[in-house]
Structure formats: C-alpha cells, structure tokens
N, C-alpha and C positions, 0 to 999 in steps of 0.2 A: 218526562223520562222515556228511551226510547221500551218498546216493549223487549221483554227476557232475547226473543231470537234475535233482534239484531244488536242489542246489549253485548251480546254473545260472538257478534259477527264483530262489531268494533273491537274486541277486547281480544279475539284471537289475529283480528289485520295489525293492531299495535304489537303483539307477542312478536310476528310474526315479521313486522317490520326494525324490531329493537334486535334480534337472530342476524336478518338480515345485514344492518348496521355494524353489528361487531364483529360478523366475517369480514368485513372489508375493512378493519385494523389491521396494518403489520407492524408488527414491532420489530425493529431493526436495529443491531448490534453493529455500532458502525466507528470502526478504527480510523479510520479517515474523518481531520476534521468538518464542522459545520462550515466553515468558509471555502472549504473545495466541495463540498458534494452536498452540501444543504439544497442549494437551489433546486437539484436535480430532483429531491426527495421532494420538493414543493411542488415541480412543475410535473411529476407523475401524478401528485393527488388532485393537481385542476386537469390532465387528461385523463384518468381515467376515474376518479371517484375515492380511487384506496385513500385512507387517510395510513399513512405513516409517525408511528409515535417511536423515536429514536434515542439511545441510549449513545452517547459519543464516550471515547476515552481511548486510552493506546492499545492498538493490538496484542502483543504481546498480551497486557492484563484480561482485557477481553476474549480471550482464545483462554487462558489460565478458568476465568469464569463460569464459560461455558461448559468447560471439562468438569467441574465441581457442580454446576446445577444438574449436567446431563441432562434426561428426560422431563425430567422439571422446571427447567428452561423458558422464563416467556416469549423469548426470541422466534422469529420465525428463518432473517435474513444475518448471515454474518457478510460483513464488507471488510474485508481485510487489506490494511495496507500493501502486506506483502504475502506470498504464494508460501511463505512458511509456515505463517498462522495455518493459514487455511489446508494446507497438506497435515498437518499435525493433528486439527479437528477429525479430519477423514479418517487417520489413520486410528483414532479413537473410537469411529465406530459413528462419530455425531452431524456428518452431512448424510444428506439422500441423492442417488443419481440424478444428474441435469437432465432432458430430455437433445435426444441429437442437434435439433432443428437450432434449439439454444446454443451447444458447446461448436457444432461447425462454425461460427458466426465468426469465430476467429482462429488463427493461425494453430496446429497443432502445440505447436512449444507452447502458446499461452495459456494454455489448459489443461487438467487433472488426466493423465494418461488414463483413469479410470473413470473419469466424467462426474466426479463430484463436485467441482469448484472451477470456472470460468473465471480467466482476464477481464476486466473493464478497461485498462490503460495504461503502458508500461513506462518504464522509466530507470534511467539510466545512473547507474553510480560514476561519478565523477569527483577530483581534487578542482576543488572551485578553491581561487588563490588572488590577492590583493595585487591587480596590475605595477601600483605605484611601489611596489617593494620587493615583486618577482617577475624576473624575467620569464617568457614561456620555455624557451630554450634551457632552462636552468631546472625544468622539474623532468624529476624521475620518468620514465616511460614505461615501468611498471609501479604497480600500489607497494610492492614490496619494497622499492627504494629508499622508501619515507621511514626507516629504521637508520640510514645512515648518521652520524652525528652532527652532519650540518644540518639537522634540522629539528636538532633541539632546542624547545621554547618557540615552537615556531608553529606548532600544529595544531589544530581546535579538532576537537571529534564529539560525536554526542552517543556514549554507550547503551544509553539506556534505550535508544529506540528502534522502533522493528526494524525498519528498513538497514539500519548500520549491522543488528544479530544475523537478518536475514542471509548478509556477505558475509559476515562472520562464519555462516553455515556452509555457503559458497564454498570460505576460502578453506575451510576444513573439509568438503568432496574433492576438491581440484586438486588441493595440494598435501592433502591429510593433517591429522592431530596435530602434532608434533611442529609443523612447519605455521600452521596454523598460531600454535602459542609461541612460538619462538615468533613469530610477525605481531605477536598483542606485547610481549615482552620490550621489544625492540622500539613501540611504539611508546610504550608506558617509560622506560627509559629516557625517549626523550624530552620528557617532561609536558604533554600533552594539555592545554587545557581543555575542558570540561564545562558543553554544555549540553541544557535541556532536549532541544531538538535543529536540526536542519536550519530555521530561519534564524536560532539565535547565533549558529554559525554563521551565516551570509551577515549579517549586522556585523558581530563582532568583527568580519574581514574587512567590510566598509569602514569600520571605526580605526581599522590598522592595529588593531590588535592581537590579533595573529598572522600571520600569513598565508596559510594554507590550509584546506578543511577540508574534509571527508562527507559528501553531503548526497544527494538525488541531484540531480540535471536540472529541475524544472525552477528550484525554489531561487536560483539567481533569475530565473526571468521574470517571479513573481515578485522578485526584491525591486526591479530595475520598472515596472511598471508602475510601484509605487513611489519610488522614489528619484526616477528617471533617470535616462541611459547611463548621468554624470556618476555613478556608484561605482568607484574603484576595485571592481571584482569580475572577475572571467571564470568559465568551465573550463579545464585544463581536461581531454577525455587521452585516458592510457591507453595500452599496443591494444588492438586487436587480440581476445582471446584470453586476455590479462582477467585476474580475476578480478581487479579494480575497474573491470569496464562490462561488469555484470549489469544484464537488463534484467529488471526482476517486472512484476505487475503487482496493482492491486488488480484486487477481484474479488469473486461474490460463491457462496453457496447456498442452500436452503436448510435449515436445521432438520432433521432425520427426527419423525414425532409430530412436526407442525401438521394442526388439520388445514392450516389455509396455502400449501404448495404451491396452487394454482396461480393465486396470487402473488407468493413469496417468485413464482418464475416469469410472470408479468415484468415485474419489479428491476429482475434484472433482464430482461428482454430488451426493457425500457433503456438501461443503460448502456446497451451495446445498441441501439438504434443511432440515427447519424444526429439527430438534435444532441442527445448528451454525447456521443463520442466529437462533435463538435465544438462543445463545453468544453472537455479534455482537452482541447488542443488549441483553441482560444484562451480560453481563462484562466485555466490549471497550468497549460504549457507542456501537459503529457503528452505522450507518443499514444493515437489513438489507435484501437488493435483490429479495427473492422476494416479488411476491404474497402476503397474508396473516398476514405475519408483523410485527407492530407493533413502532417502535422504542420508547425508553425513553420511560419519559414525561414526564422532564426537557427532553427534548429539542424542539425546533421541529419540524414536522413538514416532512420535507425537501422538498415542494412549493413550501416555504414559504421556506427556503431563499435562492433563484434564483440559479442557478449563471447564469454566464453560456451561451449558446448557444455551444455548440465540440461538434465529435468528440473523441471523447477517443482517439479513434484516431491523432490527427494529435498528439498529444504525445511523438510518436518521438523528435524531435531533441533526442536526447540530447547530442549531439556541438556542436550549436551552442549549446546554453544554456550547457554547459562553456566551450568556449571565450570567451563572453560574460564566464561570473564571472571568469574570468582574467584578460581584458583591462583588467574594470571592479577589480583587483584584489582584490575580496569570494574569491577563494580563492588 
C-alpha cells in the first residue's frame, strides 16, 4: 500500500480528473433530427474531446421544455430547427449572449439582432409538387393562391411542425392576423391532408397521392439521393418577397445558467466552421450561412431566393401562431 502522502496524491489526481471529465459533457437539446446533425455532434467530440450527450425531439416541444425547467435545466446547447424557437427562448430570459467573433461569422439577417442565438444553415420554404400530375406553369406564384378551389383534395401540409408554425409566424408579420387565418381557413377548406413531418410529405408526392405540399427546400434533395433522380417531384419556389419563399435557419444558443459556455460556444463555433457548413450543403442540402462555403449546385442560389424582408428575430410568437392553428381548427 502506498504510504498516507501519495494515497493522498492519487486520490485527489482521480477527484480531480473525474471534475475534469464531466466539464467536458454538453448536453444538447437538439430539434434537428439525428440523421442531419448527429455526425456533426460525433465528429466534434473525436476533434476536440467534448463528449456530447443529446436529447433529440421537435422543436417547438423542446423550446416548450426548456421554458418549464428554466434554470434547472440540464441543457447547456438548444439547436433549433427554426429562428422562432430560439427568439422565443431569448425573449424568456433563457439564452446568454454569443460572443461577436461567433455571431459575425455569419450574415446579419441570420442572427439574433441582440446576439443571443446564431444561424447554422438556412433553408427555404417551397410548394414541392408531383411533376407527373402538375404542370409548373399551373401553380400559383404566391403561397396565397393555394386557397383557390381548384385545389381542393390536392394539398399535403404537415401542422404540427416547427418549420411550417415558424411561416405561419411569418405569414402573420407580413400580412397580419386576420389575413393570416383567413389563408389557414382557406387552406383547411380545401381539404388538406395531414402529415407528421416534411419527408412524409415528399413520399406521399412520390406515391401521387397528393399533389402539392408545403415543405423546406432541402428534403426533395434528400428524398432524390435516396431514392434516385426517377422520383416524380420538383421545388416549385414563389415570387420573390412572397411570404411562401421565406428563408428561415436553423441555429444554435447557449442556455443562460450553464457553467460549461465555453464549451457550449466551441460547439457551435464548430458548426459554423467550413467542415460542418460543408455537411450542410453536401449532405443536408441546406444553404450554408458562412462566407465561402458554396451551396449544392442543384440548388438556386439563395440571393436568388427572396425571402421576404423580416427579422427573423421577431418569429418568437410561438404562442400566438399556436393559438391561431387551434382556433382555425388546422390542429
């Protein structure tokens, strides 16, 4: 046995090393599924050491969560699909400022006008529509058209998820309340069907079972890589300015309380670096937000785009677009 003083030495270098160990855990709230952003959360912990232990599920709930644990919270990192969760979180009080070096990284519009919550990779809302049953010529040139009656029994949408509320929030800045539920009325009218998320819309188009759907940009490329170019579905993108050709981002904050920041700003440093904004735009199909780093080349070049003029900062109200689908009965 060794003698009491270096008994003493080993058993405070073990203390000392287990301290160590479990500062370099982040745990990470992450609305974005594990098949787009898992690798990314792997391939920071073989370069820098952090182990990542991640809790996945839909924003919207996740943003609901963290509101309710508040400072109790085991979270360090929220990744949020869309700029609404995460302005909503801020506007609660529950992110911490980013540091500059972080939020310049990317374009002002993709980031918190007050620097709490940064872009990782944006993406565009589009009417992605079954080639073999719709002409291009034949759809609306704004998202608003899609109330008319020829297009009844014809439309897939998926309510329940962030990115569709997020436009939702959109379409109620651009165009206010009222024009807003008059556009969820109009759709629910035409008899709409209703699915889970984004991909089950691109399926359901490929199977010709609807014709036309409300989705993100990226998930037809992600549909056509797996199932190859032959998949009977195209991005249909509206006017310029339209609120149907909203660019919204995911993106990242640090929870406000976390003792590991430093790490939690590693983490997403890591993700605006060009290996992962390079992910985005290879594998994901997203519009990468870093200087430098070119998106696919299938893709329209997001200038090109035109999102409408909005802060993305101001798509907080979570709480009122909920309320909205509820009233208009859409959930």
């Amino acid at each position: 046995m060794p003698p009491p003083t270096r008994r003493l030495t080993l058993l405070l270098a073990t203390l000392l090393t287990s301290t160590a160990f479990a500062a370099e855990t982040l745990t990470v709230y992450s609305g974005r599924n594990e098949r787009l952003v898992g690798p990314l959360y792997k391939a920071f912990t073989e370069k820098t050491g952090i182990e990542v232990k991640v809790r996945y599920g839909e924003t919207p709930q996740l943003a609901a969560t963290l509101e309710e644990e508040g400072a109790k919270t085991p979270a360090d990192v929220f990744v949020a699909q869309d700029a609404g969760a995460l302005g909503a979180l801020a506007k609660a009080g529950r992110l911490q400022p980013l540091p500059k070096d972080l939020l310049s990284k990317v374009d002002a519009r993709f980031r918190s006008t007050e620097g709490m919550w940064v872009g990782l990779s944006g993406r565009a809302r589009v009417v992605a529509y079954n080639t073999a049953k719709v002409k291009p010529e034949a759809l609306p040139t704004s998202i608003l058209g899609f109330t008319e009656p020829s297009w009844k029994g014809r439309i897939g949408w998926a309510p329940t998820n962030g990115s569709f509320q997020a436009f939702v929030t959109a379409l109620r800045l651009l165009k206010g309340d009222a024009a807003a539920k008059q556009w969820l009325e109009g759709i629910k009218a035409n008899a709409p069907r209703t699915y889970k998320n984004n991909a089950a819309i691109i399926e359901a188009l490929g199977r010709g079972e609807i014709d036309v759907g409300f989705v993100n940009h990226y998930y037809l490329y992600a549909a056509k890589k797996d199932k190859g170019e032959a998949l009977p579905v195209a991005n249909h993108f509206v006017a310029a300015g339209d609120p149907g050709a909203l660019v919204n981002v995911a993106g990242a904050g640090v929870l406000k309380g976390t003792k590991k920041a430093a790490a939690a700003q590693k983490l997403i440093s890591f993700l605006l670096d060009a290996q992962a904004q390079k992910h985005f735009a290879t594998e994901t199909f997203e519009y990468p937000l870093v200087p430098g780093v070119e998106a696919a080349a299938t893709l329209p070049p997001l200038s090109k785009v035109g999102s409408p003029d909005l802060d993305l900062s101001k798509l907080e109200d979570l709480r009122g677009t909920l309320k909205l689908l509820q009233e208009t009965g859409v959930l």
